[in-house]
C-alpha positions as CSV (number, residue, x, y, z in Angstrom):
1,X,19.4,-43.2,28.1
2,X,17.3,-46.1,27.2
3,X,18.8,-49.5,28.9
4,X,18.1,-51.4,25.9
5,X,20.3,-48.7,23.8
6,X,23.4,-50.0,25.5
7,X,22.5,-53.5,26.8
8,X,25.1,-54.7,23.8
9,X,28.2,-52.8,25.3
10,X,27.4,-53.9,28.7
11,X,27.8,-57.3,27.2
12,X,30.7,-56.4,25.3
13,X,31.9,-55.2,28.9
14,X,31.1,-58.6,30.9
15,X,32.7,-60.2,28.1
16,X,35.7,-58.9,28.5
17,X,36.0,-59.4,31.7
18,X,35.0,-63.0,31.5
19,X,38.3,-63.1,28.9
20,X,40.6,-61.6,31.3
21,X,39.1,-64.3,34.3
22,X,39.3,-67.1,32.1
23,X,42.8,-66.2,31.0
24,X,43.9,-65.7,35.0
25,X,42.4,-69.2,35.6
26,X,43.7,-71.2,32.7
27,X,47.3,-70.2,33.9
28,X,46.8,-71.1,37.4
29,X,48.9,-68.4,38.6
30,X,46.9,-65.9,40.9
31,X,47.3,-63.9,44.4
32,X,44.7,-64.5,46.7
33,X,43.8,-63.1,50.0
34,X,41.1,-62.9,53.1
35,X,38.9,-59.7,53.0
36,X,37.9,-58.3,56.2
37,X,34.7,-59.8,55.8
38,X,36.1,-63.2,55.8
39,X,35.6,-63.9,52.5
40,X,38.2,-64.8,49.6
41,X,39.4,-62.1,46.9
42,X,42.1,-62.6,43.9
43,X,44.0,-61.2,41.5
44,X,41.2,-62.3,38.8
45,X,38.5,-60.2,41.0
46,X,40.3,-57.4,41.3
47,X,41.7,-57.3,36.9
48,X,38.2,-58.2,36.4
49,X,36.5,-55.1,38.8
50,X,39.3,-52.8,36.9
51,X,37.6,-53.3,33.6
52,X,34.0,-53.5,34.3
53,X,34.7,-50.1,36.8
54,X,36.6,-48.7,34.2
55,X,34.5,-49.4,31.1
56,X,31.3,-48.5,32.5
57,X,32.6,-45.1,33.7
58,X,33.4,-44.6,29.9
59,X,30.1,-45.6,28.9
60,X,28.0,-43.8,31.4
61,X,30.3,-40.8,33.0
62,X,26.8,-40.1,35.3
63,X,25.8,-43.3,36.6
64,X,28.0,-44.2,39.7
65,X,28.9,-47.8,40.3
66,X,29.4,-50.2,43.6
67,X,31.1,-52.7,43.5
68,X,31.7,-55.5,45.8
69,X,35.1,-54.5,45.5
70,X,34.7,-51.1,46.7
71,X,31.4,-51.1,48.9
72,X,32.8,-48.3,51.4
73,X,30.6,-46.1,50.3
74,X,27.9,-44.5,52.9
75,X,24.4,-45.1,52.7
76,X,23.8,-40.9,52.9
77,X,25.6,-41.2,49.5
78,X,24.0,-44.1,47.9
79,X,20.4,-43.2,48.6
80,X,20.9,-39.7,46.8
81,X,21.7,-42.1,43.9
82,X,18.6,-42.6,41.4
83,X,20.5,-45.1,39.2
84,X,23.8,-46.7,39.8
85,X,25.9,-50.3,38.7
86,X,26.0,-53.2,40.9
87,X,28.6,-55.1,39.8
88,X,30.2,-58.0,41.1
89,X,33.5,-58.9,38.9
90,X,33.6,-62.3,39.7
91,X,30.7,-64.6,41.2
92,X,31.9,-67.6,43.1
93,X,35.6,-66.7,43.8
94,X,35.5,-69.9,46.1
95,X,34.5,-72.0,42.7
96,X,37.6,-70.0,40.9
97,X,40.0,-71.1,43.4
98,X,39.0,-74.8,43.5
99,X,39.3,-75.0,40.0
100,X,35.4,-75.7,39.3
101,X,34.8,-73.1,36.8
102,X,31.7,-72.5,37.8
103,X,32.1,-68.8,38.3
104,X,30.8,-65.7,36.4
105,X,30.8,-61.9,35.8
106,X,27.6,-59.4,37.3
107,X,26.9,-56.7,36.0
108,X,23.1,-55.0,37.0
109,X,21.4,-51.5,36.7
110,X,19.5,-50.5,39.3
111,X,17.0,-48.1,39.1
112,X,14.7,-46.6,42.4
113,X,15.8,-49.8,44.2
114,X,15.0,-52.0,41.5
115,X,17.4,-53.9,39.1
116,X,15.7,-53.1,35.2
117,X,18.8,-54.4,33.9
118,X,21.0,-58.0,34.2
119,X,23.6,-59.6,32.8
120,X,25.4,-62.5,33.9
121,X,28.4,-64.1,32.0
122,X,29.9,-67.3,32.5
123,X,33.6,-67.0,31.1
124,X,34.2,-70.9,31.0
125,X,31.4,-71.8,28.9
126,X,30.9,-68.4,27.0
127,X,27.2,-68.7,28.0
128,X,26.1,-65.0,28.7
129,X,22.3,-64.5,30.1
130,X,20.5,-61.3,30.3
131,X,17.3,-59.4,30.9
132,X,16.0,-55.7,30.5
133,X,13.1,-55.0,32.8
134,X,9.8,-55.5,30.5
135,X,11.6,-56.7,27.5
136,X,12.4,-60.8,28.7
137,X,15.2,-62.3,29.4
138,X,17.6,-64.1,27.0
139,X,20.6,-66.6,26.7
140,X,23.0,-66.2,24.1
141,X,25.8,-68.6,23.7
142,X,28.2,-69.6,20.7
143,X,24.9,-71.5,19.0
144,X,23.0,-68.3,19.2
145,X,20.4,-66.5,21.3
146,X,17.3,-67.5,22.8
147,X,14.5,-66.2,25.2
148,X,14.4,-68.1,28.0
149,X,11.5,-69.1,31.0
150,X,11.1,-70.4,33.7
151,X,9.5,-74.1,34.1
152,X,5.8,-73.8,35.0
153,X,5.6,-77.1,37.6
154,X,2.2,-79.3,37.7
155,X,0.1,-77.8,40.9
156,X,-0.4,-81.6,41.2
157,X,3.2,-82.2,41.4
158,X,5.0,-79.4,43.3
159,X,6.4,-82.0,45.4
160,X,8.5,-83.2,42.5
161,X,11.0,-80.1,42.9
162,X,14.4,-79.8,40.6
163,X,16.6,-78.0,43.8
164,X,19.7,-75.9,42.7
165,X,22.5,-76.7,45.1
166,X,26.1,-75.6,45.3
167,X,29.0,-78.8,45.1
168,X,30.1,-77.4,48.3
169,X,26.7,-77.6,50.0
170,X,25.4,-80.2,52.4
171,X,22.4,-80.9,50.5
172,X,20.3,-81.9,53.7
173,X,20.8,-78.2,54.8
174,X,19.0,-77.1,52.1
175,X,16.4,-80.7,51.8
176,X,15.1,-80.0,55.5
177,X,13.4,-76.6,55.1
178,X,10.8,-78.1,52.6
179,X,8.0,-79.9,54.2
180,X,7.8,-83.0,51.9
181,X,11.3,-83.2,50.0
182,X,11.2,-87.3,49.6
183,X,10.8,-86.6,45.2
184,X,12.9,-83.9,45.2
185,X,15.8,-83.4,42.4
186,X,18.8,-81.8,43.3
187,X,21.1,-80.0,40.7
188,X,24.2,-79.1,41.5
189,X,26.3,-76.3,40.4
190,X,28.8,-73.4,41.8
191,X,27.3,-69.8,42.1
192,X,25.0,-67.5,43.4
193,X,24.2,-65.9,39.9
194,X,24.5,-69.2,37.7
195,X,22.3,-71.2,40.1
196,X,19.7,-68.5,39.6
197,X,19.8,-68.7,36.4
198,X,19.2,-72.5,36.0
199,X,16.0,-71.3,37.4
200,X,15.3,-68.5,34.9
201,X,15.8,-71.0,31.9
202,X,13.4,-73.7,33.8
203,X,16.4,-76.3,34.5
204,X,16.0,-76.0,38.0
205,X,12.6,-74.9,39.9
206,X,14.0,-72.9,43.0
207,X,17.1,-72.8,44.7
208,X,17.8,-71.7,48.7
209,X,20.5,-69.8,49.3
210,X,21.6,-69.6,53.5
211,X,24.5,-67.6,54.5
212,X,26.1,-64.1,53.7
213,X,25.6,-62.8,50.0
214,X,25.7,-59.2,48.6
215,X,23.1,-57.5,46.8
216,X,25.9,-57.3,44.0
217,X,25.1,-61.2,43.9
218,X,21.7,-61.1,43.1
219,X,20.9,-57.9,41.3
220,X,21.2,-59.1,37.7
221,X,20.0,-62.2,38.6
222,X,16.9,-61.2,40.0
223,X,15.8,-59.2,37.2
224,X,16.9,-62.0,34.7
225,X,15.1,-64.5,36.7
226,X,11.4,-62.1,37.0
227,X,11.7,-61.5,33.4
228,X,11.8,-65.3,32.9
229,X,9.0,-65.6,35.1
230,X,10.1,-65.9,38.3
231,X,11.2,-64.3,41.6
232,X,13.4,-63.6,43.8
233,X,12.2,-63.2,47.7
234,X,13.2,-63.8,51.5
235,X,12.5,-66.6,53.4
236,X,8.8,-64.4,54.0
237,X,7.9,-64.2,50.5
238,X,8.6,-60.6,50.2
239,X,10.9,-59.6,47.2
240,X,14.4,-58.6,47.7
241,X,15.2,-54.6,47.8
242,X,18.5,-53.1,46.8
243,X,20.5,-49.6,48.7
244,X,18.0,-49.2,51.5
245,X,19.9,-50.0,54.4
246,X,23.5,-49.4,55.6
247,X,24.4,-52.8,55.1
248,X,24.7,-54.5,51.7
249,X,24.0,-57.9,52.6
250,X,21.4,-59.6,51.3
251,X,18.7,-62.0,54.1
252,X,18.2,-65.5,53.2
253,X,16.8,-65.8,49.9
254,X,14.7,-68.2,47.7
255,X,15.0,-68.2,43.8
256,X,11.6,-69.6,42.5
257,X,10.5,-70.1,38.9
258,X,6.8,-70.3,39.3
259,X,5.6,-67.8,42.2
260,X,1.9,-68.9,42.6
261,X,3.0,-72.2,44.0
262,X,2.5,-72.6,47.5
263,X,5.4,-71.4,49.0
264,X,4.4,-71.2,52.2
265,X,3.4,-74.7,52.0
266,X,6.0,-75.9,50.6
267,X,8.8,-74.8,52.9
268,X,8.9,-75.4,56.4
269,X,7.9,-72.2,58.6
């Protein structure tokens, strides 16, 4: 199997769970509850993890998946795995409850530790992004489709930064780890995945994220935002890696759209 020989029906997929989210949120009406892990879950995650979990079994009987909504699976079972779906049905279940709409669907294939395919789909604006691994990455949205890059910043001017921030985010938090942050922009928006992808399609030029995430939060977004140009790494520079430990939490992570600036420079040590 070829991942651009399906990438349309794992759209299709995405898509239709973005229809069943949006439908959840527009009626207002949805169970919530704390996960162990002390983070949120609703009824829209779980209708959403049905689908995706359900339609990608259909599609690929052989390829397991993990889901954030069912990550109890042992690391002596995942490493045997040589391809699997990481899927996270809905990105930014905070942003779903406060009514920000700035959530989406995850969907990514990894392969030998390596996402080769992404796709991220924002149900609320119908703005769908996705990337195979050596064919680019691409946003397709109800005017069409169009490859996308990232936003190659002036050497002379990377202290003129466009900074990706959540709403809920102190902004100083994220303003005090770079050494000279006086002309920095910030742009603010809701999600792991979507603030990522402002970076992919050159709106933003990196975004910090501190604090838990999954590897289901960044695996299609990392290949979308490399195949755009850019990279996703740790606070050391060194590129995330996906189902090599027992945990499934991601370190501190920078999303960057030009990787031969000075990072090191640029952020505080």
């Amino acid at each position: 199997m070829k991942p651009e020989d399906i990438i349309e029906q794992v759209i299709d997929i995405a898509t239709s769970a973005g229809k069943e989210i949006r439908g959840i949120y527009q009626q207002g009406d949805f169970e919530r509850e704390i996960k162990s892990d002390n983070t949120p879950v609703t009824s829209a995650d779980l209708a959403a993890n049905d689908i995706i979990c359900s339609k990608l079994a259909a599609l690929t009987p052989d390829i397991p998946i993990l889901s954030e909504e069912s990550v109890d699976i042992p690391l002596s079972e995942r490493e045997q795995w040589q391809r699997y779906w990481l899927v996270d049905p809905l990105d930014g279940t905070g942003e779903f409850i406060a009514g920000s709409g700035d959530f989406s669907v995850i969907i990514a294939l990894v392969e030998h530790n390596r996402p080769i395919v992404g796709v991220v789909y924002a149900p609320m604006t119908e703005v769908c992004y996705y990337a195979i691994a050596g064919l680019g990455a691409y946003k397709r949205d109800t005017k069409g489709e169009t490859r996308i890059q990232t936003n190659q910043v002036d050497q002379d001017k990377h202290d003129h930064l466009r900074i990706a921030v959540s709403r809920r985010q102190d902004p100083q938090s994220v303003l005090k780890l770079f050494n000279n942050a006086k002309h920095c922009q910030l742009v603010v928006l809701g999600g792991a995945a979507l603030k990522s992808c402002l970076v992919a399609e050159g709106r933003a030029d990196c975004y910090v994220r501190l604090g838990p995430t999954g590897e289901w939060d960044t695996g299609a977004a990392q290949i979308i935002v490399e195949e755009a140009g850019g990279a996703i790494m740790d606070l050391n520079l060194q590129p995330l890696s996906y189902n090599e430990r027992d945990s499934l939490e991601n370190p501190n992570f920078i999303v960057v759209g030009m990787p031969s600036l000075p990072w090191d420079e640029l952020l505080v040590g």
